[in-house]
C-alpha positions as CSV (number, residue, x, y, z in Angstrom):
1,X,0.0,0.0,0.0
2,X,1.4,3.8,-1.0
3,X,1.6,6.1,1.7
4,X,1.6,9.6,0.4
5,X,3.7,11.7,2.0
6,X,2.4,14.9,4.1
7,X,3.3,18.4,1.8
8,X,5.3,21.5,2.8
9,X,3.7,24.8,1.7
10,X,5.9,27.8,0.5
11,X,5.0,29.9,3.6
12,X,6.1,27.1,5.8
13,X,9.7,26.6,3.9
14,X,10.0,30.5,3.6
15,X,9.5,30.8,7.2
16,X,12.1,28.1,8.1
17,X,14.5,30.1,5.9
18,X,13.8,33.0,7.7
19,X,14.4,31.7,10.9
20,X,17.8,30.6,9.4
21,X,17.3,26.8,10.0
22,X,19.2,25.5,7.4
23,X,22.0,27.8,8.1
24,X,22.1,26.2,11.8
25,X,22.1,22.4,10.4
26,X,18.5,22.2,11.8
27,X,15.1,20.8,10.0
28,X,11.5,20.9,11.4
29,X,11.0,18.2,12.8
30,X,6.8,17.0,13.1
31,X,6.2,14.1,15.0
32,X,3.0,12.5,16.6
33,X,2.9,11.5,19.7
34,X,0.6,10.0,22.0
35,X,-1.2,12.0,24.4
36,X,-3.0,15.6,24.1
37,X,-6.5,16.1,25.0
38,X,-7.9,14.1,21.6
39,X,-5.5,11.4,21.9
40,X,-2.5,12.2,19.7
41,X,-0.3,15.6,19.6
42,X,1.8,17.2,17.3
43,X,5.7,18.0,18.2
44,X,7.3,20.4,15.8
45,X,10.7,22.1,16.8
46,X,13.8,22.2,15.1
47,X,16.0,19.3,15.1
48,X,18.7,17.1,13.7
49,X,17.8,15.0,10.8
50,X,18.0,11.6,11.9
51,X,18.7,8.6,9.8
52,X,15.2,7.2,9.2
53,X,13.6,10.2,8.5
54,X,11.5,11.0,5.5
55,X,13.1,14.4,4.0
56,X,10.9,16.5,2.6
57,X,12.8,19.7,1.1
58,X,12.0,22.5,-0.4
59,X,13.4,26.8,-1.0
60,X,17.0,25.4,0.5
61,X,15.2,24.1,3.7
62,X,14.1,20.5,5.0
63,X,11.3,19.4,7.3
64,X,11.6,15.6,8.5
65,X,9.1,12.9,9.2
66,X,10.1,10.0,11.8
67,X,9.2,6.5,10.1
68,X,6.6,6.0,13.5
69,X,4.7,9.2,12.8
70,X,4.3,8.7,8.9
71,X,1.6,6.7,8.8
72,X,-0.4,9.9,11.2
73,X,0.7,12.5,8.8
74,X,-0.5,10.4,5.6
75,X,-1.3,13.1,3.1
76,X,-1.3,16.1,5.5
77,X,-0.1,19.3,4.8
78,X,2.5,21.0,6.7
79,X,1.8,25.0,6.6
80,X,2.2,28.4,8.7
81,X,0.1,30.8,10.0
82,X,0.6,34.2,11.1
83,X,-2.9,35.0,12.5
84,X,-3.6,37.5,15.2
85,X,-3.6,34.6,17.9
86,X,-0.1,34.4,16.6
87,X,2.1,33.2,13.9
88,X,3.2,29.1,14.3
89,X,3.3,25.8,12.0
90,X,0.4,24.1,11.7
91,X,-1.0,20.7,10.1
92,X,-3.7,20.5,7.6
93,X,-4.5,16.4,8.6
94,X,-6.6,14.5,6.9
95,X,-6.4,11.6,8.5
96,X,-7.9,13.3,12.1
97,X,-11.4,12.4,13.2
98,X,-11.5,15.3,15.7
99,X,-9.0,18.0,17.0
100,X,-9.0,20.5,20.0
101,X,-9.1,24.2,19.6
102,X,-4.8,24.7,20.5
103,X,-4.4,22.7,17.5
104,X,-1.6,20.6,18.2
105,X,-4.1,17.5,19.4
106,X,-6.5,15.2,17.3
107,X,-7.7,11.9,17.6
108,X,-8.2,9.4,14.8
C-alpha cells in the first residue's frame, strides 16, 4: 500500500529560511505522539535529521518525518500561520477524526 507523503507549503519553507534553519544544520521536525487532549499531539521544533527520516525539502530548507509518525501524517499538509492569535506551524490532517481548539491535538 502507498503512503503519500504529508506536503510542505511555500509559507512554511520560507519561514524556516527565515528563521535561518538551514544555516544552523536544523530541520523541522513534526512528529506524533501520543497523548494531548484528543488522543495524539503534534511536536514540531527544530531538530537534527535523523537517519530514518522522511526528507521533505523545499526553497534550500528540510522538514523531516520519523518512520513512526508517517503513517499519522499520511497526506497532511505542513503550513504556517501568522494570525492575530499568533504566527506558528500548523498541520492540515486528513487523517484526524476530531481535534482540539490549540491545534496541536486530534484523535483518529
Amino acid at each position: 500500500m502507498l503512503t503519500l507523503p504529508p506536503k510542505v507549503t511555500d509559507r512554511a519553507f520560507d519561514r524556516l529560511a527565515e528563521i535561518g534553519a538551514a544555516d544552523k544544520g536544523q530541520a523541522l521536525r513534526v512528529a506524533v505522539e501520543g497523548g494531548g487532549c484528543s488522543g495524539f499531539q503534534y511536536e514540531i521544533k527544530l531538530d537534527d535529521v535523523a537517519e530514518d527520516d522522511l526528507i521533505l525539502e523545499g526553497h534550500g530548507e528540510k522538514v523531516v518525518v520519523d518512520a513512526v509518525s508517517l503513517p499519522f501524517l499520511e497526506n497532511a499538509v505542513i503550513d504556517f500561520t501568522d494570525e492575530l492569535i499568533g504566527a506558528r506551524f500548523v498541520i492540515e490532517n486528513p487523517n484526524a477524526t476530531s481535534s482540539c481548539g490549540c491545534g496541536t491535538s486530534f484523535s483518529m
